[in-house]
N, CA, C and O of each residue as an XYZ file, in Angstrom:
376
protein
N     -46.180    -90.715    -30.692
C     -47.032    -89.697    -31.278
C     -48.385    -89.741    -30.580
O     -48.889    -90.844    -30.371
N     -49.048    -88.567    -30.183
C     -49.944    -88.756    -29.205
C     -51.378    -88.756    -30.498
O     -51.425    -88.040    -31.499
N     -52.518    -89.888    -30.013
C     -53.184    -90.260    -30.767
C     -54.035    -88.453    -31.116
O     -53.917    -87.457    -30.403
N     -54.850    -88.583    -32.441
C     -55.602    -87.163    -33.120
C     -56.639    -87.244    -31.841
O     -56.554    -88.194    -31.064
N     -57.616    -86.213    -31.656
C     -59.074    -86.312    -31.068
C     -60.149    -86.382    -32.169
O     -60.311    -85.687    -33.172
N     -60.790    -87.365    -31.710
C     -62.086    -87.332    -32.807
C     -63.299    -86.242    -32.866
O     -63.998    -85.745    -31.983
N     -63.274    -86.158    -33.618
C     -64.634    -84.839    -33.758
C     -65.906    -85.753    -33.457
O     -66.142    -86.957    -33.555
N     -66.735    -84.440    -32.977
C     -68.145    -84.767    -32.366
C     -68.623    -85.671    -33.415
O     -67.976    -85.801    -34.454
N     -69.794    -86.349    -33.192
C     -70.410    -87.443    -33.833
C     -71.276    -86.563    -34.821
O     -71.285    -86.853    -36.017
N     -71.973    -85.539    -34.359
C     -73.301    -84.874    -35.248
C     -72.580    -83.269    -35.892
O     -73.298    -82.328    -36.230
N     -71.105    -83.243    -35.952
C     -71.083    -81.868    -36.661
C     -70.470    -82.225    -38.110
O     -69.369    -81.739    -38.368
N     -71.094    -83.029    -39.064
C     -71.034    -83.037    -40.155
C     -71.416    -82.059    -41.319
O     -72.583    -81.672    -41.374
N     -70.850    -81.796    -41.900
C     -71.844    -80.945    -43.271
C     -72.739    -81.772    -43.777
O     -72.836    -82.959    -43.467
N     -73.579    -81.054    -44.750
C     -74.407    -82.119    -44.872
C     -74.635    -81.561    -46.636
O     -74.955    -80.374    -46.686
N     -74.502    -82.300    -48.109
C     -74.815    -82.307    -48.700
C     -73.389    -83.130    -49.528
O     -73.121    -84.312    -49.309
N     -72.616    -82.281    -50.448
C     -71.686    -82.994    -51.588
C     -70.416    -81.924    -50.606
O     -70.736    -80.799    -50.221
N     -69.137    -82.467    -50.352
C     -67.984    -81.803    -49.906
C     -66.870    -82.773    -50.205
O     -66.919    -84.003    -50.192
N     -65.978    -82.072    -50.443
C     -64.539    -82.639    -51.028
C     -63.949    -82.613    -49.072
O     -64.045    -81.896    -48.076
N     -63.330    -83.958    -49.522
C     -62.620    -83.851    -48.181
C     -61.196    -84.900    -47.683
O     -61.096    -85.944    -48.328
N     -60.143    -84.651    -46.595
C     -59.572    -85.478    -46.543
C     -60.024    -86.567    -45.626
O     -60.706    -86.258    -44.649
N     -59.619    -88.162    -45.911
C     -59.905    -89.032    -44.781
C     -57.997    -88.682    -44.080
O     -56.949    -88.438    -44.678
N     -58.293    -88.810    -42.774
C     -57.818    -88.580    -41.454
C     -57.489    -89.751    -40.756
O     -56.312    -90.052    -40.555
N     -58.629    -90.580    -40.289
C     -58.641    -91.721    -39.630
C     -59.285    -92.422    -39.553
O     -60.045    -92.318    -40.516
N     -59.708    -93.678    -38.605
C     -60.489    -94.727    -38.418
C     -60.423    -95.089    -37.457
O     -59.296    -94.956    -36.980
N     -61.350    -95.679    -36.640
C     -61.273    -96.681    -35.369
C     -62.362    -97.235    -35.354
O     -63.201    -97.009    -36.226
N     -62.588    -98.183    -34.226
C     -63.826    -99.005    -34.393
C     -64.749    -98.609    -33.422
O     -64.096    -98.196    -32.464
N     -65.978    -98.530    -33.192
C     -66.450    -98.237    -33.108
C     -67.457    -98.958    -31.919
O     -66.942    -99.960    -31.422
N     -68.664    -98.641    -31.445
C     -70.073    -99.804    -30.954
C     -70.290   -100.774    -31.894
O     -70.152   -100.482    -33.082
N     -70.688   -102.168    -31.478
C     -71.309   -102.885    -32.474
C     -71.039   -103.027    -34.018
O     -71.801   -103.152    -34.977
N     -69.445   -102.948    -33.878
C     -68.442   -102.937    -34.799
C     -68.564   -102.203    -35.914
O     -68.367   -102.621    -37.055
N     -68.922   -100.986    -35.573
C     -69.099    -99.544    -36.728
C     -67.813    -98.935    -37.050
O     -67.684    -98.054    -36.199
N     -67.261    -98.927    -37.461
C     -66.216    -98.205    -38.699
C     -66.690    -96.691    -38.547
O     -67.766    -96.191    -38.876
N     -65.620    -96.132    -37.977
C     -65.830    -94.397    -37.408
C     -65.107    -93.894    -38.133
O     -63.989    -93.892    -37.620
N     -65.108    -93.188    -39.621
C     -64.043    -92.970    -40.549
C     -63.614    -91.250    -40.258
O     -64.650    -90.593    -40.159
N     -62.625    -90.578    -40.137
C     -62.639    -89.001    -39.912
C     -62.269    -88.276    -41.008
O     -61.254    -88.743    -41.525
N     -62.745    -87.230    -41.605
C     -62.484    -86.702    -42.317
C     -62.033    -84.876    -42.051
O     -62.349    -84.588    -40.897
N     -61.459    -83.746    -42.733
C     -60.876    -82.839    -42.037
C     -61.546    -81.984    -44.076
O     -61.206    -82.532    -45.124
N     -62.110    -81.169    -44.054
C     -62.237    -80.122    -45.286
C     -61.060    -79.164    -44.862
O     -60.382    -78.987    -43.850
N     -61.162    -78.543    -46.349
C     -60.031    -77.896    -46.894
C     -60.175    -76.698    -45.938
O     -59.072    -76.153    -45.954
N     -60.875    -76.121    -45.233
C     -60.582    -75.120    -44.470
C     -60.715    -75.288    -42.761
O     -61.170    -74.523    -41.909
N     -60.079    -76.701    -42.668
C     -59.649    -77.259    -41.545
C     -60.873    -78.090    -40.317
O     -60.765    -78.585    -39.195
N     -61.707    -77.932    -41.047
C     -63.592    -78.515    -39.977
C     -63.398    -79.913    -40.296
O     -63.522    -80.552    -41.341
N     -63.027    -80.249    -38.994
C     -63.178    -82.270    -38.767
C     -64.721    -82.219    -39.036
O     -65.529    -81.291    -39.073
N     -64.839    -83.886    -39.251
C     -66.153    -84.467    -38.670
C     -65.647    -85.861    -39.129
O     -64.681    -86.338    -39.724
N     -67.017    -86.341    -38.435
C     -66.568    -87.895    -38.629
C     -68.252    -88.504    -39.281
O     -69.288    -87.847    -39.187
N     -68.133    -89.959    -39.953
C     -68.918    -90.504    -40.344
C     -68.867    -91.979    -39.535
O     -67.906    -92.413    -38.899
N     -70.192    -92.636    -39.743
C     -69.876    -94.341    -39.579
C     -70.397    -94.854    -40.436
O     -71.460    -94.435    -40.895
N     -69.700    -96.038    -40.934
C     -70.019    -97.570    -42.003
C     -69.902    -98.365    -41.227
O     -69.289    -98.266    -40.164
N     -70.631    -99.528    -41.758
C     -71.400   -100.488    -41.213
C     -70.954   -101.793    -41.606
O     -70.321   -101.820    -42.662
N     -71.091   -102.627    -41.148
C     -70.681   -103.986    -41.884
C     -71.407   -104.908    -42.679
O     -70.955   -105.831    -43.357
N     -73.053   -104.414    -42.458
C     -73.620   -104.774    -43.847
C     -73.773   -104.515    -44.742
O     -74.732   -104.982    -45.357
N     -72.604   -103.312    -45.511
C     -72.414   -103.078    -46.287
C     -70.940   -102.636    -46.762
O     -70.749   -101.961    -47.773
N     -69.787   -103.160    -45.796
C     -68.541   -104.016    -45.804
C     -67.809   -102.202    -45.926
O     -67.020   -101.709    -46.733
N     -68.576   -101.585    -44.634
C     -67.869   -100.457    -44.540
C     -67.695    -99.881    -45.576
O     -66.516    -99.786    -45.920
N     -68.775    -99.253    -46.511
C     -68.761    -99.143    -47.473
C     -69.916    -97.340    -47.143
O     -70.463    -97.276    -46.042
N     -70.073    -96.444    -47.879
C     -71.273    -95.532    -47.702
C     -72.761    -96.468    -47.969
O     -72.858    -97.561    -48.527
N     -73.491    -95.895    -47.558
C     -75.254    -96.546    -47.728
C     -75.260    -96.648    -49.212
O     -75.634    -97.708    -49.713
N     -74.947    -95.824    -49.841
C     -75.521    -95.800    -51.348
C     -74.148    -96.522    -52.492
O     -74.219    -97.488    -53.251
N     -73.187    -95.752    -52.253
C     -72.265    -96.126    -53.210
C     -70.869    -95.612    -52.831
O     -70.827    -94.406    -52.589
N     -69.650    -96.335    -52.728
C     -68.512    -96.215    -52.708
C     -67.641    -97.375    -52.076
O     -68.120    -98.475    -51.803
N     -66.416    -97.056    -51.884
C     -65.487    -97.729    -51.596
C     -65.546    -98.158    -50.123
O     -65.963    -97.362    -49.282
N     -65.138    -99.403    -49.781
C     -64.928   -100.110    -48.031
C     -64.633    -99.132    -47.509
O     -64.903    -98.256    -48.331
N     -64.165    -98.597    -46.482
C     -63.519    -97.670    -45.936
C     -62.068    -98.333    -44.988
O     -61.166    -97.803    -44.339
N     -62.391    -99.564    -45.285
C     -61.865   -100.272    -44.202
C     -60.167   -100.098    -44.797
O     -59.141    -99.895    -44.147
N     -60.324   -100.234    -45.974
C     -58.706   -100.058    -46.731
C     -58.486    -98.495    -47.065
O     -57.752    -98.394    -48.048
N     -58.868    -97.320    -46.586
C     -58.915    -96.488    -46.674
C     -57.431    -95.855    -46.128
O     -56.920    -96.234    -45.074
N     -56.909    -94.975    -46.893
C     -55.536    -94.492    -46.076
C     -55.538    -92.893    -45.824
O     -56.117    -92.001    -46.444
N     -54.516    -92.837    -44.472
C     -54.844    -91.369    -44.717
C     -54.325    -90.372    -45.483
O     -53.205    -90.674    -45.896
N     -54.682    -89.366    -45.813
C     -54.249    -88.441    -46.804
C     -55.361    -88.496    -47.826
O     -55.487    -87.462    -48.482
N     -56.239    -89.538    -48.114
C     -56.383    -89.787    -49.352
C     -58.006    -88.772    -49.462
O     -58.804    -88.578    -48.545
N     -58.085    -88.274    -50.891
C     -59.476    -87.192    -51.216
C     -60.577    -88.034    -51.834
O     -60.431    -88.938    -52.656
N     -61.725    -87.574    -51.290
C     -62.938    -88.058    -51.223
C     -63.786    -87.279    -51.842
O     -63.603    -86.113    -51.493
N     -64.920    -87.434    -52.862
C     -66.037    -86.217    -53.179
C     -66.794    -87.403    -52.198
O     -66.575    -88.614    -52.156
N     -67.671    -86.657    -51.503
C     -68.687    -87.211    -50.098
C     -69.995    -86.295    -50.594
O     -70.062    -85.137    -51.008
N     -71.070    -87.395    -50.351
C     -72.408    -86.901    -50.240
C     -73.024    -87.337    -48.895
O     -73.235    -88.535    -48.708
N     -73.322    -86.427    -47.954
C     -73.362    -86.535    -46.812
C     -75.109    -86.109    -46.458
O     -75.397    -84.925    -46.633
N     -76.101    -86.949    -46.029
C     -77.763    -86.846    -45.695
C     -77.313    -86.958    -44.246
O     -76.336    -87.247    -43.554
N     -79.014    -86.429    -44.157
C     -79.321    -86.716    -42.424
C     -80.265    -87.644    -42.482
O     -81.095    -87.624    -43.391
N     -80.269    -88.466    -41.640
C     -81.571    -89.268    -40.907
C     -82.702    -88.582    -40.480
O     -82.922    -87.387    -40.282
N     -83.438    -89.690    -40.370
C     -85.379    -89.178    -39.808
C     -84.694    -88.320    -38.465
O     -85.084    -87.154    -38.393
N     -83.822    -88.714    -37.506
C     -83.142    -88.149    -35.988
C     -82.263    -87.462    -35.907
O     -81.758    -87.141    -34.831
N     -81.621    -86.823    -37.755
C     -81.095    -85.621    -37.572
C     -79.536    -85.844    -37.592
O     -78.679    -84.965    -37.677
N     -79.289    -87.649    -37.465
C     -77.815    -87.474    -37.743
C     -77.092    -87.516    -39.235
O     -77.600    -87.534    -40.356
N     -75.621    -87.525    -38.783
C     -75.099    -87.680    -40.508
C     -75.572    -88.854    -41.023
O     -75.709    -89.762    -40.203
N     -75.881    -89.098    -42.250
C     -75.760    -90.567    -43.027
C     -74.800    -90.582    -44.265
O     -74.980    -89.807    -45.204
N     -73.866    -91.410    -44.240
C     -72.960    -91.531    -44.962
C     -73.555    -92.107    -46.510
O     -73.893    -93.267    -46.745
N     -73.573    -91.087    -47.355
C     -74.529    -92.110    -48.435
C     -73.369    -92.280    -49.685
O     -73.582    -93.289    -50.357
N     -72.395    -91.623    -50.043
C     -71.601    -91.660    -51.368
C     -70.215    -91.554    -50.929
O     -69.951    -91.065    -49.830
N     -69.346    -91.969    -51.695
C     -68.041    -91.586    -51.515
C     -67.024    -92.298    -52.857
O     -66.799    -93.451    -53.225
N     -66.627    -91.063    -53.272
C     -65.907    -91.302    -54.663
C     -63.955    -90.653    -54.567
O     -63.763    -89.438    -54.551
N     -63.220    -91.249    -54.535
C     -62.100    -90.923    -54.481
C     -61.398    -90.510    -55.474
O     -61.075    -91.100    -56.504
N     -61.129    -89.247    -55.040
C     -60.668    -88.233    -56.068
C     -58.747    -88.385    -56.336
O     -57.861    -88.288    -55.487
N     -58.648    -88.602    -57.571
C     -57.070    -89.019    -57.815
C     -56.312    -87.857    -57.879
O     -56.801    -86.955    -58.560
N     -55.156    -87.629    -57.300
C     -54.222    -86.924    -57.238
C     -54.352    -86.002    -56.053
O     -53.469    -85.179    -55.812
């Protein structure tokens, strides 16, 4: 099976979006590159960190045990430089 392509680093939405996780790989300086795909088909991708055990900045689950298929409510900020910051992530059942 030929591996997905990852979406650009900076075309995230940016506020609260329901979404699927997709994938993972690792990253620079061992960053956790998690992908996600919304319901009307727009990849993007986020990164977690390991000082906070691949987890969002503010609140949610590792990402590291993350599978794909699985739904996410995501709160998605920008940085002082304009990129995504991964700040929430709550997994939505069913």
């Amino acid at each position: 099976m030929p591996r997905k392509p990852f979406p650009a680093r900076t075309n995230a939405p940016e506020g609260h979006v329901k979404a699927t996780f997709t994938q993972r790989a690792w990253g620079p300086r061992r960053t956790l590159l998690c992908c996600f795909v919304l319901d009307d088909g727009y990849p993007f991708r986020l990164s977690t960190f390991p000082r906070k055990d691949y987890a969002p900045y503010q609140s949610g689950p590792s990402f590291r045990y993350a599978r794909t298929g699985e739904r996410y409510r995501l709160e998605i900020g920008r940085s002082q430089t304009g990129l995504p910051t991964f700040l929430t992530a709550e997994r939505i059942d069913g």
